[in-house]
N, C-alpha and C positions, 0 to 999 in steps of 0.2 A: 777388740773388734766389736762393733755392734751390727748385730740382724735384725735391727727394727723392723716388723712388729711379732717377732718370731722369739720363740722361748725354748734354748735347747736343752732336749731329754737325752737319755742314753738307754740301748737296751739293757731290761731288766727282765723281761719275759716274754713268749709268746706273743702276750698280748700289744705289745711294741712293733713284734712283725706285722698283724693283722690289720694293725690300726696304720702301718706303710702301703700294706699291700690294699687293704680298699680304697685310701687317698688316690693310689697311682689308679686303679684303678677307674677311681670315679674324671681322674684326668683324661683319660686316653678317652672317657665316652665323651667328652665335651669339645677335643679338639684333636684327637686321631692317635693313633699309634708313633707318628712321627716324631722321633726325640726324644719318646720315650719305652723300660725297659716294659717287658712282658709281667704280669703277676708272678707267673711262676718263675721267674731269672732271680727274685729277690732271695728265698729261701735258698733256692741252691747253692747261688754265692755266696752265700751267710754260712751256711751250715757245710757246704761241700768246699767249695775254692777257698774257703777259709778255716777250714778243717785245720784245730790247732793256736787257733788265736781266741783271747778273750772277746767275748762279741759284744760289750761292754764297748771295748777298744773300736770295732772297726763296724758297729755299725750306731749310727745317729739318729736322729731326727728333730724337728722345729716343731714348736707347734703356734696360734697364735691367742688371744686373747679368750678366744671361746673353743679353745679346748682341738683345734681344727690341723691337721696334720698341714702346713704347708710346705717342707721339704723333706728330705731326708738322703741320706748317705751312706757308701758302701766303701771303706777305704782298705785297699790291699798293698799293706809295705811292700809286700814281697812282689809284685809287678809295680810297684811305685806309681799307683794307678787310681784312681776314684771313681764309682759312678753316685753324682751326685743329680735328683731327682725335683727337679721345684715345681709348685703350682703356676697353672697356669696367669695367673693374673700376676705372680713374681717374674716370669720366663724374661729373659735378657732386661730384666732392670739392678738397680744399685742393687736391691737385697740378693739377689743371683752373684753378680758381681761379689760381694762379699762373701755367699758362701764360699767361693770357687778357691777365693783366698784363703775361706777357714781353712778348705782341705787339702788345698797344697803346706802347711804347716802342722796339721796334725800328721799326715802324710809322711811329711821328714822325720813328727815326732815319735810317731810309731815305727817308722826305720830304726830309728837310734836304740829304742826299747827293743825290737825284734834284733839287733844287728843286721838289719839290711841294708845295702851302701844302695843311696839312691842320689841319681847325679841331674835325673829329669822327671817332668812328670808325665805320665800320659794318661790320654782319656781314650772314649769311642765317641766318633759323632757319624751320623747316617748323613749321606749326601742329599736327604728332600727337605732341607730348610737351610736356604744360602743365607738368610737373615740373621739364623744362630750361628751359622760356619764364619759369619763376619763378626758377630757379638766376641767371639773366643778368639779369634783373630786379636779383637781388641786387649783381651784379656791374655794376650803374651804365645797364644797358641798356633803351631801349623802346619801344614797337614802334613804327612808322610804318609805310610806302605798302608794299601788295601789289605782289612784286617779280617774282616767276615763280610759276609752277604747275608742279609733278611730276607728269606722267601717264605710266601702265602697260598696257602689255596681253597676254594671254595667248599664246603661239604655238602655238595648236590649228586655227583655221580662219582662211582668206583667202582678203580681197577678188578677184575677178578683174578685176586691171588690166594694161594690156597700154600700151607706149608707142607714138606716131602713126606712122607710118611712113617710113622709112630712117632713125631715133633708134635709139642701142644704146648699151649698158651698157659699160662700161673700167672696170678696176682703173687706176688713174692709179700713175704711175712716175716716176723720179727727170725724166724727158725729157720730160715733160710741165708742168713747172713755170710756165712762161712762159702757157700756156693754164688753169694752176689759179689763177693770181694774177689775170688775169682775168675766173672766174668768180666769184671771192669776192667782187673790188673790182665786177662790177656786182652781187651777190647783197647787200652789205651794205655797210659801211663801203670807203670808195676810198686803200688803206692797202698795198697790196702790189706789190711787182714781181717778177722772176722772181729777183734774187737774196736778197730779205728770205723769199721765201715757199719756197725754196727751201733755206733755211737750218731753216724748221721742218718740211719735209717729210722733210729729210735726219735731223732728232733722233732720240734714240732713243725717245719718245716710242709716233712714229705704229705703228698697227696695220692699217686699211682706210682708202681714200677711193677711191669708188665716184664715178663720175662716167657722167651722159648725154652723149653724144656727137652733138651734130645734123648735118643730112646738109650743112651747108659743112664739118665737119668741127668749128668751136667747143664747148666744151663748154657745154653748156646748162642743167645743175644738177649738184650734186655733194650728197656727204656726208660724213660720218669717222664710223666704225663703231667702238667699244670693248668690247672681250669681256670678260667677269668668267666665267672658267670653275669657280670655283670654287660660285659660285652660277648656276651658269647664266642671265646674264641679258646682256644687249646695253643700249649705251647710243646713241642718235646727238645725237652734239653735233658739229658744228650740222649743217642741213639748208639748203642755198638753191640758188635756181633764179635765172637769168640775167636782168636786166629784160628784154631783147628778145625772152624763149619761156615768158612769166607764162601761166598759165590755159590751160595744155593739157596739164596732168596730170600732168604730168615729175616733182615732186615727189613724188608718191601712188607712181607707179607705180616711183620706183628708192627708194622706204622700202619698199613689196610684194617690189619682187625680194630685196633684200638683207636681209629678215624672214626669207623664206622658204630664202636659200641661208644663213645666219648657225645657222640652224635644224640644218639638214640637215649642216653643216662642223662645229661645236662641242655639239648636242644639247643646245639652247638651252630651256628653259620659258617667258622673259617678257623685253619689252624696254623701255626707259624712254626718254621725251623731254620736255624741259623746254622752256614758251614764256611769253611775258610776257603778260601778264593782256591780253582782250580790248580794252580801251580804249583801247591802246595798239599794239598790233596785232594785228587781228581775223583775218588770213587763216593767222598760223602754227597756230590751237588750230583754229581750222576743217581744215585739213588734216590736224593730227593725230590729229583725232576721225572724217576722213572713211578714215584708216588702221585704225582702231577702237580707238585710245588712250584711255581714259578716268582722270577727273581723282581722283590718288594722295593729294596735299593740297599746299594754300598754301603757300608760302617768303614771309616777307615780311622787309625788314630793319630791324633794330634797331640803335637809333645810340643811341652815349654821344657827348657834347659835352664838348671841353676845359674845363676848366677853369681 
């Protein structure tokens, strides 16, 4: 397969991610958020959703004559999934076309190495560009189930939320791991200990994770915080509160503090959170509507089936 005019790297360090994330970055100021991920979505699916795999393997990138990041890629066998990232001036032409096809075959190929039976592929595309929902159309794709929602909102005025009393905010630290793998494993998925979660907190990756601290001392919700300083915007992925301190506000009120200090540290204009459609679970878009997030547009995913 040729990527004409594109020459592919593989990660080898840090500086692999950096030189991803200010490309995607310097994208989104030139023609919007739309189609593409957040700064901060790259490290965590590198280091956290792919917690486990050679990052070698599943994460990519192109670069082109003068050294200039123009694509790159996130490939997960184990959702049989890709998020591939191109420059704007490649966007729906042959070399897009081409990547799509490299990563549906590295895709299968890292199935086979993982043992993961993969029988289709799927992506995410957001509903604000019918132009590219018709490009992947072309390229074998279509649509099925509403998969997240992108909501935004401005950093002009806030709520006043204050947390219940002897609860207080921590920057969580390397010494803390043992009690962040605990708030994860009851906040979501039961997946972590203090030396797997402690291996992604150590990456070079992370940036914030903000955590409530309840008065035995447990932490009682946390977050991870992603700055795109070049556009001024904040991402939190993810958000969870502890099962045993549900419904006493501890979520609302450490997305309010860290709006508000994210604001005032980086000279922030808007911040973004992404949650899965209401029917699926109704209390994460309740919370982020009761922060005053309002809905940016659909992501839903589009799957081509083997052949």
């Amino acid at each position: 397969m040729s990527v004409n005019p594109l020459r592919p790297l593989a990660y080898r360090s840090a500086n692999d991610l950096k030189r991803a994330q200010a490309a995607l970055m310097r994208w989104v100021n030139r023609v919007g958020q739309c189609c593409y991920l957040h700064k901060g979505d790259i490290g965590h699916r590198l280091f956290n959703g792919c917690y486990g795999y050679d990052k070698a393997d599943v994460f990519r990138y192109w670069v082109d004559d003068a050294g200039e990041v123009g694509a790159f890629v996130l490939l997960y066998p184990h959702w049989a999934s890709f998020d591939l990232q191109v420059a704007p001036s490649l966007f729906r032409g042959d070399s897009h076309a081409d990547l799509i096809r490299y990563c549906e075959d590295e895709t299968l190929r890292l199935g086979q190495k993982y043992r993961k039976t993969i029988k289709e592929w799927v992506i995410e595309v957001p509903d604000c560009d019918s132009a590219h929902q018709d490009f992947l159309a072309a390229c074998g794709y279509s649509r099925s189930k509403h998969w997240f929602t992108l909501t935004r909102r401005q950093l002009d005025t806030f709520p006043d939320v204050a947390l219940p009393p002897d609860f207080h905010f921590h920057d969580a630290s390397a010494a803390d791991v043992e009690a962040l793998a605990d708030v994860h494993n009851h906040s979501f998925t039961n997946k972590w200990n203090a030396d797997s979660y402690g291996e992604v907190f150590r990456s070079p990756h992370l940036e914030y994770e903000i955590v409530v601290v309840a008065p035995d001392g447990r932490f009682a919700a946390f977050t991870n915080v992603w700055i795109d300083d070049v556009n001024r915007s904040l991402l939190f992925e993810p958000v969870g509160t502890h099962s045993d301190f549900r419904r006493r506000g501890l979520g609302k009120a450490l997305m309010v503090y860290a709006l508000k200090r994210m604001k005032a540290e980086h000279d922030l204009v808007c911040a973004y959170v992404c949650h899965e459609p209401a029917e699926k679970n109704p209390a994460s878009g309740a919370l982020y509507a009761s922060v005053g997030f309002q809905e940016l547009h659909k992501i839903h995913e589009y799957v081509k089936r083997l052949t």
